[in-house]
C-alpha positions in Angstrom: -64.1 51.7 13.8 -65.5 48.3 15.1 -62.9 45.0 14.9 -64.4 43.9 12.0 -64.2 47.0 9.8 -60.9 47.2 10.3 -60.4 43.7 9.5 -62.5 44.5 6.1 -59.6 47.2 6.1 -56.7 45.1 7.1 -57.4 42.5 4.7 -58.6 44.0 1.5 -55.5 46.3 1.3 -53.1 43.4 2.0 -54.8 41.1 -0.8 -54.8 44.1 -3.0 -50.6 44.3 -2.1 -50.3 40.8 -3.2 -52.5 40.2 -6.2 -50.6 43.8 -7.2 -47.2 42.1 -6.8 -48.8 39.1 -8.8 -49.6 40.9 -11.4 -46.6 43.1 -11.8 -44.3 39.6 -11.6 -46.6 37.7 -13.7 -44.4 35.3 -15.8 -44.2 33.9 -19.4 -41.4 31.2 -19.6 -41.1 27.6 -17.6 -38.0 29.7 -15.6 -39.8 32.0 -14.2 -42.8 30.0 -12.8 -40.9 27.5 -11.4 -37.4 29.1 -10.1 -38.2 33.0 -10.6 -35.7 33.6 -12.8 -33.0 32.2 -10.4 -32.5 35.8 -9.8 -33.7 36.3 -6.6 -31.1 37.9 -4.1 -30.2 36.0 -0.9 -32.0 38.3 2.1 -35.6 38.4 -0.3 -35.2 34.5 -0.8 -34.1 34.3 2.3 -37.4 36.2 4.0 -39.5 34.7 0.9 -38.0 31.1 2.7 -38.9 32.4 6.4 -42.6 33.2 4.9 -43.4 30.2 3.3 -42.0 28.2 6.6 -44.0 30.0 9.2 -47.0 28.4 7.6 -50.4 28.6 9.5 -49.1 25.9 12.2 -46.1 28.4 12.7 -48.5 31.3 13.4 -52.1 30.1 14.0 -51.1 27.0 15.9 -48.0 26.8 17.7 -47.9 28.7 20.4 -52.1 27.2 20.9 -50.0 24.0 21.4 -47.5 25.3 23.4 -50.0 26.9 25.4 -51.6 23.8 26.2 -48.5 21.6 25.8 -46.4 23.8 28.2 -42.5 22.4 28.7 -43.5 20.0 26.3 -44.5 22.2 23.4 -40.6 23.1 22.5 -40.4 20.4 20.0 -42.2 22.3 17.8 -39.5 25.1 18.4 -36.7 22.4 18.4 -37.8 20.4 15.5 -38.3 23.6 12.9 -35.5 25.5 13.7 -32.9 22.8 14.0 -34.1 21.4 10.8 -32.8 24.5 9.1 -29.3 23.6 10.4 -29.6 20.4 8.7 -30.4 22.1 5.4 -28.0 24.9 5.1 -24.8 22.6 6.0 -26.2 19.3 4.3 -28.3 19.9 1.1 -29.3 23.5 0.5 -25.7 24.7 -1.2 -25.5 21.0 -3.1 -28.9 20.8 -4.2 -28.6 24.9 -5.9 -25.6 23.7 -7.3 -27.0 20.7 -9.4 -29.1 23.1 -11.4 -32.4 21.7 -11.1 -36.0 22.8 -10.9 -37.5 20.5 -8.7 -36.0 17.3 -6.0 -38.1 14.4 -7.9 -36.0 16.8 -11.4 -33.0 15.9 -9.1 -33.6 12.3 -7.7 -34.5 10.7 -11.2 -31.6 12.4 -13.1 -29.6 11.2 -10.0 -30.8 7.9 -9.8 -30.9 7.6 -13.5 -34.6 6.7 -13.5 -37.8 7.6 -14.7 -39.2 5.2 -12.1 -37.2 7.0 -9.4 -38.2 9.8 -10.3 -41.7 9.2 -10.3 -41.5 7.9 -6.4 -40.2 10.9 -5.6 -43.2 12.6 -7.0 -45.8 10.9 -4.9 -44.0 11.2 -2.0 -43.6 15.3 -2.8 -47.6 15.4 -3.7 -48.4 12.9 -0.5 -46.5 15.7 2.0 -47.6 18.3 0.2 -51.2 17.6 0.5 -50.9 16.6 3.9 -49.3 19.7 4.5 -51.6 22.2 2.5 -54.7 20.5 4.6 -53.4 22.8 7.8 -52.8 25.9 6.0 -56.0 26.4 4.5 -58.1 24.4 7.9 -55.9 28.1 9.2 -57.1 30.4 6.6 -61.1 29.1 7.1 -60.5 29.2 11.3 -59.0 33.2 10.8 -62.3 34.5 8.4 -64.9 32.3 10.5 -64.0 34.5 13.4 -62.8 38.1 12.0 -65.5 37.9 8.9 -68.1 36.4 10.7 -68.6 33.8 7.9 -68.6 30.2 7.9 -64.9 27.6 8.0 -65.8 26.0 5.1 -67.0 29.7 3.0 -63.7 31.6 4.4 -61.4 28.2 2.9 -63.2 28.8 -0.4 -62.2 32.0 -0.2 -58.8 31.6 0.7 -58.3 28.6 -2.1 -60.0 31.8 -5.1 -57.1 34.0 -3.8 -54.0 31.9 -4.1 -54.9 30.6 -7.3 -55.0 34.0 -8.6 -51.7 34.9 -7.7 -49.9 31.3 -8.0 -51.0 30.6 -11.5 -50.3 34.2 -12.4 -46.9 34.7 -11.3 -45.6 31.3 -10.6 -42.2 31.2 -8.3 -41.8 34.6 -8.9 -44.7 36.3 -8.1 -45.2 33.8 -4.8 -41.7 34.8 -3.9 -41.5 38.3 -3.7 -45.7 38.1 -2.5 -43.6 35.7 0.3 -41.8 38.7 1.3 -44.5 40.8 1.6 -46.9 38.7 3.4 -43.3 37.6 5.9 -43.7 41.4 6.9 -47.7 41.5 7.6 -47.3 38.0 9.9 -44.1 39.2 11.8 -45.7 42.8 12.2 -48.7 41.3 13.5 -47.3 38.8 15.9 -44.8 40.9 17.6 -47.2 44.3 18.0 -49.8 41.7 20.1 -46.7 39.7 21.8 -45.3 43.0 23.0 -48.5 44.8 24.3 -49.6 42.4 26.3 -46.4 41.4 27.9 -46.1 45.2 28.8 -49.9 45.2 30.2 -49.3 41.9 32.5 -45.4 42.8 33.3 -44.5 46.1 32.3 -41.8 44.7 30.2 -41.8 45.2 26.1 -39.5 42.5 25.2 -41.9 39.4 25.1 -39.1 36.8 26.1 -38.4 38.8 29.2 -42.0 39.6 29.9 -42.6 35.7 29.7 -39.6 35.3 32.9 -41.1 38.3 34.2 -43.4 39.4 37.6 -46.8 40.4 37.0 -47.9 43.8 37.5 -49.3 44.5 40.9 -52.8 45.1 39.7 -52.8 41.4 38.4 -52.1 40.2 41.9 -53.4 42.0 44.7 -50.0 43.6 45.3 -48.1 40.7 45.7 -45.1 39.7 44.1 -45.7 36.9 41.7 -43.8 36.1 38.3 -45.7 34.9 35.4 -44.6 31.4 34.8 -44.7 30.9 38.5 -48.7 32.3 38.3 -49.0 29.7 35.7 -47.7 26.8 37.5 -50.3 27.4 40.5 -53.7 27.8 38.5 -52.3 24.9 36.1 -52.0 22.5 39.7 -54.9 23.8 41.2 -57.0 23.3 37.6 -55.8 19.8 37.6 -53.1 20.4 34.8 -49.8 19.4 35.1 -47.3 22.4 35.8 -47.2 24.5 33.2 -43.2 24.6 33.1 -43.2 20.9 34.2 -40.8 18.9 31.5 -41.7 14.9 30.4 -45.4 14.7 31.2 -47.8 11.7 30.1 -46.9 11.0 26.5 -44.8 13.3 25.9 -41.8 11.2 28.3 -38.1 12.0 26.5 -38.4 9.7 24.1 -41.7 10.8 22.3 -40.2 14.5 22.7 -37.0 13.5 21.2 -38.0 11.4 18.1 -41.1 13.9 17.3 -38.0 17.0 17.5 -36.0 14.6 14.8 -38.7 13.7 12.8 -39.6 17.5 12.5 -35.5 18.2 11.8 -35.4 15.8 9.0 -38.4 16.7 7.7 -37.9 20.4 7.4 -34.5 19.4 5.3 -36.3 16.9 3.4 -39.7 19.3 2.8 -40.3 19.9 -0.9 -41.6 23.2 -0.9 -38.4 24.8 1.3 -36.0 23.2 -0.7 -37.1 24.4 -3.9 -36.5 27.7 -2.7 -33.0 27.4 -2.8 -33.2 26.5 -7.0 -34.2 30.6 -7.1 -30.8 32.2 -6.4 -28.3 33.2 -8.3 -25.3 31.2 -6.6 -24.6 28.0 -4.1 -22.7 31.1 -2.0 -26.4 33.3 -2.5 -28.1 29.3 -1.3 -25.7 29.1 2.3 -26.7 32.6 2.8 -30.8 32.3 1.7 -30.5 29.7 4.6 -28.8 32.1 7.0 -31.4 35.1 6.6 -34.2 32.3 6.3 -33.0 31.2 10.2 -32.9 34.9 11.5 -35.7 35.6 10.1 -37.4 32.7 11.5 -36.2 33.0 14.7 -38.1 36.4 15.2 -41.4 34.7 15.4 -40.6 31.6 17.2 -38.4 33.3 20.1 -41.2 34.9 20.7 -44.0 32.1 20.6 -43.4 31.1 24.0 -44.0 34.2 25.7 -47.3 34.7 23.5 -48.5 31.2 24.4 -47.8 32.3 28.2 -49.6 34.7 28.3 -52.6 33.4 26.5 -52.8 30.8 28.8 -52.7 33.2 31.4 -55.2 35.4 30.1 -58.0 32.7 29.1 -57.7 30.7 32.7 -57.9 34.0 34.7 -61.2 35.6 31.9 -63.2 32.3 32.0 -63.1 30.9 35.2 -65.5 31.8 37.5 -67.3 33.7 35.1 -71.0 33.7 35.0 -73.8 33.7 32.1 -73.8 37.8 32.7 -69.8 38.3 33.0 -68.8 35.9 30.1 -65.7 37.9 28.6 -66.6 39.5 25.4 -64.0 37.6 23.3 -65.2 34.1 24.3 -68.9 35.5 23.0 -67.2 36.4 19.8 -65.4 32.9 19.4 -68.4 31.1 20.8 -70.4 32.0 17.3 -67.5 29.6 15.8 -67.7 26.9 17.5 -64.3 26.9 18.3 -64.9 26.9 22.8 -68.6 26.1 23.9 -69.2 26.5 27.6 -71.8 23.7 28.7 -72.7 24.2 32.6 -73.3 21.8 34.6 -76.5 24.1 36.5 -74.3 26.6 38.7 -74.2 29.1 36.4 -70.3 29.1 37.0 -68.0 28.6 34.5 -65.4 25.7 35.6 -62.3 25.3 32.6 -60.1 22.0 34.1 -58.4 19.0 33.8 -60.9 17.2 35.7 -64.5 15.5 35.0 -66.1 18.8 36.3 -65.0 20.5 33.2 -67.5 22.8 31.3 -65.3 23.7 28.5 -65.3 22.5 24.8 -64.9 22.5 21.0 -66.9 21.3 18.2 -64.1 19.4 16.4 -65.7 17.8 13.2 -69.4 17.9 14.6 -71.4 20.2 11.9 -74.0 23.3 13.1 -77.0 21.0 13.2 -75.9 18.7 15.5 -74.0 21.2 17.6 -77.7 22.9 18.2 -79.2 19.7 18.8 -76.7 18.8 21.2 -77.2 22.0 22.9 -81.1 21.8 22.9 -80.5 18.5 24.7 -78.1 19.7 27.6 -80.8 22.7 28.0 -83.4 20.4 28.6 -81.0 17.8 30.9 -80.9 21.4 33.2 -84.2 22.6 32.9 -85.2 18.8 34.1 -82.7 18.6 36.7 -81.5 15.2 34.7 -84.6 13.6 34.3 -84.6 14.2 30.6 -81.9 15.4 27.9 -78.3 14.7 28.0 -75.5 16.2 29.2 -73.4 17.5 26.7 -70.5 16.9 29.1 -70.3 13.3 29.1 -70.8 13.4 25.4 -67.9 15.3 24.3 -65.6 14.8 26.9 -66.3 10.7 25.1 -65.4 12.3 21.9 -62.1 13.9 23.2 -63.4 17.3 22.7 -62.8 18.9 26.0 -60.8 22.1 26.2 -61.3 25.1 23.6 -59.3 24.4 19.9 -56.0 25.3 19.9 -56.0 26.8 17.2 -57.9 29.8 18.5 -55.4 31.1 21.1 -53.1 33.1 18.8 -55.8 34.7 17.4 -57.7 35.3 20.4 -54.9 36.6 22.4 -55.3 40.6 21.5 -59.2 40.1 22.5 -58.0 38.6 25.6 -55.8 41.2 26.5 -58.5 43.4 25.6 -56.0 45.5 22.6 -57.0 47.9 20.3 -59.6 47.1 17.5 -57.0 47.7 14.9 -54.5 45.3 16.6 -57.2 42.7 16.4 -57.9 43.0 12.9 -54.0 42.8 12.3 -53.6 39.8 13.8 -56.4 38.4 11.1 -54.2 39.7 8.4 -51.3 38.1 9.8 -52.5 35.1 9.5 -54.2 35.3 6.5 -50.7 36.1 5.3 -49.0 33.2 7.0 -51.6 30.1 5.7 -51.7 32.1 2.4 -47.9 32.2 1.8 -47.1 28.6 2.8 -50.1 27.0 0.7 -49.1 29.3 -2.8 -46.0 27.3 -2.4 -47.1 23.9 -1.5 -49.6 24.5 -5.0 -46.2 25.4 -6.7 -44.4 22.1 -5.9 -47.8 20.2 -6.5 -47.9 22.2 -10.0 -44.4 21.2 -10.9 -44.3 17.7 -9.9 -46.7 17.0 -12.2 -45.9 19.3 -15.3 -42.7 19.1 -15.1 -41.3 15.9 -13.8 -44.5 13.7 -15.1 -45.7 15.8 -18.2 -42.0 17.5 -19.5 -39.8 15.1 -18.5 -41.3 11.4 -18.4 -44.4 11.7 -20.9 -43.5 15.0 -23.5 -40.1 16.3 -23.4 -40.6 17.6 -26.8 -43.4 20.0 -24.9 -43.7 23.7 -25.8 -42.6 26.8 -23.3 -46.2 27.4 -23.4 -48.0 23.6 -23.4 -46.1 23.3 -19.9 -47.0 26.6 -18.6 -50.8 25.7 -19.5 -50.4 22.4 -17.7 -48.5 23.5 -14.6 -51.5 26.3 -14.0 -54.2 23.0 -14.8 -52.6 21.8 -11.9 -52.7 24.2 -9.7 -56.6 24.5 -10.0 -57.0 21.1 -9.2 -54.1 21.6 -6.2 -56.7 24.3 -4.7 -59.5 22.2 -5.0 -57.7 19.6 -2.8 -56.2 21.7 -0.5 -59.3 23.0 -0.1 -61.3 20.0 1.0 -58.5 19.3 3.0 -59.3 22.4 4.8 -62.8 21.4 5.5 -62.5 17.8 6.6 -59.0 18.1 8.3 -57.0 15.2 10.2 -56.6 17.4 13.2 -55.3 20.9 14.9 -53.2 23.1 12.5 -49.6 21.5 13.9 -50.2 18.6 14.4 -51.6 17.6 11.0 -48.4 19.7 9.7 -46.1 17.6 12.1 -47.3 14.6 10.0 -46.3 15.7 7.1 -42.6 16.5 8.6 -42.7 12.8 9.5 -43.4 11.7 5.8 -40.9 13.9 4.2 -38.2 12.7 7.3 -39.2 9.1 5.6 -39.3 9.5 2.2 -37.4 12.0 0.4 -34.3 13.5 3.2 -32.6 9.6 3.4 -32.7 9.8 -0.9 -31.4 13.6 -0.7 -28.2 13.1 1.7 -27.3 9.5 0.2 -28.0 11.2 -3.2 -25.5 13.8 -2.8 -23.3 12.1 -0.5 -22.4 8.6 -1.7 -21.6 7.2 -5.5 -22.3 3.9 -5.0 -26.3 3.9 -4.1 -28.0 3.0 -6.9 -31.4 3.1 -8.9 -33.2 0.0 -6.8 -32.0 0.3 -3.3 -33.0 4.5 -3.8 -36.6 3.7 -4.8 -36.8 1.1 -2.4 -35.8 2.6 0.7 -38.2 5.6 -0.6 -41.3 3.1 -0.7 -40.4 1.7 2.6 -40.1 4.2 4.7 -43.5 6.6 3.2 -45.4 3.8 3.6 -44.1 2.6 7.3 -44.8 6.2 7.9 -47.9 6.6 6.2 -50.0 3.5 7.6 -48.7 4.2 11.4 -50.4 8.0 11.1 -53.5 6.7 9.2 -54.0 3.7 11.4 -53.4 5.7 14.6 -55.5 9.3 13.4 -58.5 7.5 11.7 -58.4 3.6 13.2 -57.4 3.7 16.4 -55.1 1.8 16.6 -53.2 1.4 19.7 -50.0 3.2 19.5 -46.9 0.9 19.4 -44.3 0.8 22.4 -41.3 -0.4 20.8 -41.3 -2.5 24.0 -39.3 0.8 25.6 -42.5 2.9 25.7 -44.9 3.3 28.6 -47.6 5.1 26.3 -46.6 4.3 23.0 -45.0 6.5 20.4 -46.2 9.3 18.9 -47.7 9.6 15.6 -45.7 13.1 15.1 -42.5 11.3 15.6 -43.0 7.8 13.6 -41.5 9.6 10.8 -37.8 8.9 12.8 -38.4 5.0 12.7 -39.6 5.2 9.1 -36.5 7.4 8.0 -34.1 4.6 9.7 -36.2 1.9 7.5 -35.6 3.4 4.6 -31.7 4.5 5.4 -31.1 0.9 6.4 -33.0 -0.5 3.3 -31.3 1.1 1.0 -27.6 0.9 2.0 -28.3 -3.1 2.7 -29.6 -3.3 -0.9 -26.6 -1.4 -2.1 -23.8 -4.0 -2.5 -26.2 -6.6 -3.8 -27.4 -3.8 -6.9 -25.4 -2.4 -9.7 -23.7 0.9 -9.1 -25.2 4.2 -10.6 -23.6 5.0 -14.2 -20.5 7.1 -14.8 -22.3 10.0 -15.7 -24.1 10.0 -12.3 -21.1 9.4 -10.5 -19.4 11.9 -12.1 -22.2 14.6 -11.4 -22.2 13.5 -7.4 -18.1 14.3 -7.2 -18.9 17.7 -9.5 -21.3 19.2 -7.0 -19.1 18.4 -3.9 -16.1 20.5 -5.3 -15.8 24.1 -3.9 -18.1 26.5 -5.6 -15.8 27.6 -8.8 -13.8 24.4 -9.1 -16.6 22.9 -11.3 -19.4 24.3 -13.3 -23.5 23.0 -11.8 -24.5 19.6 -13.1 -27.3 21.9 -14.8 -28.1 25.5 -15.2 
């Protein structure tokens, strides 16, 4: 069968698996939509957990930035791992044992305040939207390629499918769907990672093959490793060395306060934590956290090597090439959009760093003008310059030189010229990786609103069934957002995730960890320090992404901070905010303070604040 019959394949049986497990855990009660039950053992949450976190930046778009990044693109793998050490010491066990169904359900009982409590709910439905924007831009970018259909018609497509399964099953049908679809992705990754590193090394452990030398047929006999390869076509390509640490912007502070943002973000994330409400114990929530890690650590120990070796394998296909010997997967990716080759009239392709560049990406521009700006660079050749215009100059001015990183992952198998059927599971993968992370996102979107706005602010007196009709409204609308979110996003896959690490570092981890860790923080400084630091955070991304607007040195910086990592600065706003307001505001009421020493006992000393 051709790639794309067995991507028909591929996918249809694995949406069939998960509207099946949908349907099967389909829920009736307020308990089982939003916490499943708080039955769910600790390895299934804790593989559910690793599912929804390797979202489609995680699969699609990480090791594309790492690829490009080099050195450089180990925040990613710094920031999202290292958050989860943050979590399982510092809020996942505390935040289980308080008994609630949601962190805004947490901070206004907490805070004791409706107003606090409604804070917390922007911020969750400002991250999560931010956040849902890459997942389903991932989901469009995988069936534009694989279905040979349109971005915007294959995010459409994507949004019909998790509402089906969301609003059927709630928590517990996206949980145990979670663990299905963590199977598909991790499949799917590791077959690709470890055929190709044993076709350019010989060597089927990815991480090795990554360290490894390249087989002789790759070299002309000689003895070359990989990385070492890498380095040499990256120099000679005008690129910095590929393995070459600190380079432009990203110097060691940018690369350290982007890995921090992205720690305290993962702890302070909305959807991951609310994972941790579905198990049966705080002992099953320390362990959820534990499996979660391991079984994160699969995927990203082997990003690295993948992203090696795609940048390997895309340098050494394209360059050189001519109109005739264009690989055959940069013909199938060219019908996206995704990398455009624009000579310059030697009939040589020529991928660099430099102003001789020929390669591109069509970033926001639509079809029509793409085609128009093609019919122009035809006629600037056939002319010899006298008329037309080169494409070149045009989008190099729009920043869109280089192919999207976003393709690399999925391109990789073509690359390495695999099997059909490992193509087409590498689609599925994917699929399976945006799909998972956005049901949740919906989820925590869904229950801000029906159950921290609509049950517990506006109708407590609510029925079982008026809030279960309310929290699937909700999730229709969710889709439709996340869906034009999709179409017009902010930017590649990660980095428009990494924002959303930086707003949740703001916003709601400096109210979780003073929350549970100190008594005396009251209502004001709490909603304060939550205001300040989202919208510190907030206006430096928009004003940088949309505006730009210069980025700020901080008088320490030679090319200004990152918007990935402003997220740092605003968490320090709002932990500075909100301990200097604290002696000059009343003190939280018994009751609170009570709950805040109950949950720090040892597990058995005291019953949860709730159940």
């Amino acid at each position: 069968m051709e790639t794309r019959e067995w991507t028909i394949l591929f996918v249809a049986a694995t949406f069939t698996l998960y509207l099946t497990i949908a349907w099967l855990s389909r829920v009736s009660d307020t308990r089982g939509f939003y916490v499943a039950g708080r039955g769910v053992p600790a390895m299934a949450n804790g593989m559910a957990t690793a599912s929804d976190w390797m979202s489609a930046a995680s699969f699609i778009s990480m090791a594309g930035l790492i690829s490009f990044m080099g050195y450089a693109g180990g925040v990613y793998l710094m920031g999202w791992t290292g958050g989860y050490v943050l979590l399982a010491l510092l809020l996942a066990p505390y935040l289980r044992k308080f008994g609630y169904f949601t962190v805004p359900d947490f901070v206004g009982d907490r805070f004791d305040s409706n107003m606090a409590r409604l804070v917390a709910v922007l911020c969750a439905l400002f991250i999560s939207c931010v956040y849902v924007a890459g997942q389903m831009r991932g989901v469009g970018v995988v069936f534009s390629r694989f279905l040979e259909v349109d971005i915007n018609t294959g995010v459409f497509f994507g949004m019909a499918i998790v509402f089906f399964y969301a609003t059927l099953g709630g928590m517990k049908g996206i949980t145990w769907t979670q663990v299905a679809q963590y199977w598909v992705l991790i499949t799917a990754f590791l077959i690709v990672a470890i055929a190709i590193g044993i076709k350019l090394t010989g060597i089927p452990v990815p991480s090795f093959a990554m360290g490894g030398p390249l087989l002789p047929e790759h070299t002309g006999g000689q003895a070359v490793f990989l990385l070492e390869r890498l380095d040499q076509i990256s120099v000679d390509l005008g690129f910095s060395r590929y393995t070459e640490a600190f380079v432009g912007s990203w110097d060691k502070v940018n690369v350290f306060l982007v890995t921090l943002a992205l720690m305290c973000g993962t702890a302070g994330l909305p959807h991951v934590l609310v994972r941790f409400y579905t198990v049966p114990s705080v002992r099953a929530a320390r362990w959820s956290a534990m499996w979660a890690l391991f079984f994160i650590a699969l995927l990203y120990l082997t990003a690295p090597a993948t992203a090696a070796f795609a940048r390997y394998l895309m340098i050494d296909s394209l360059n050189g090439s001519t109109e005739e010997s264009l690989p055959e997967w940069y013909r199938n990716w060219e019908q996206t959009g995704l990398i455009l080759w624009f000579d310059d009239g030697d009939g040589r392709v020529r991928y660099s760093a430099r102003a001789d560049n020929e390669i591109f990406r069509n970033g926001s521009i639509g079809a029509v003008e793409i085609a128009d700006i093609e019919r122009r660079h035809q006629q600037w050749l056939d002319t010899g310059g006298a008329d037309g215009a080169d494409a070149r100059a045009e989008l190099s001015a729009r920043g869109l030189a280089g192919p999207d990183q976003d393709i690399i992952v999925l391109a990789t198998p073509e690359m390495g010229e695999l099997a059909s059927w490992i193509i087409a599971l590498i689609a599925a993968g994917g699929l399976a990786a945006a799909l998972s992370t956005a049901s949740g996102l919906l989820l925590v979107m869904s229950s801000a609103i029906s159950h921290d706005l609509y049950y517990r602010v506006f109708r407590p007196g609510a029925t079982e069934a008026q809030r279960l009709l309310v929290g699937r409204s909700v999730i229709a609308v969710a889709v439709v957002i996340a869906g034009l979110f999709g179409i017009y996003p902010p930017g590649f896959v990660s980095q428009v995730v990494a924002f959303a690490f930086g707003l949740a570092a703001a916003s709601l981890f400096p109210v979780l960890i003073l929350g549970i860790f100190s008594k005396r923080v009251g209502t004001i400084p709490a909603i304060t320090g939550m205001i300040v630091g989202i919208g510190f955070t907030a206006f430096y991304i928009v004003a940088s992404v949309y505006f730009d607007m210069a980025p700020w040195t901080f008088g320490i910086l030679e090319t200004g901070l990152n918007p990935q990592g402003i997220g740092v600065i605003g968490m320090v706003l709002n932990f500075a905010v909100t301990l200097a307001l604290t002696p000059l505001c009343a003190p939280p009421s018994e009751a609170s303070q009570d709950m805040v020493d109950q949950v720090r006992e040892p597990e058995g000393f005291s019953p949860a604040a709730r159940i």
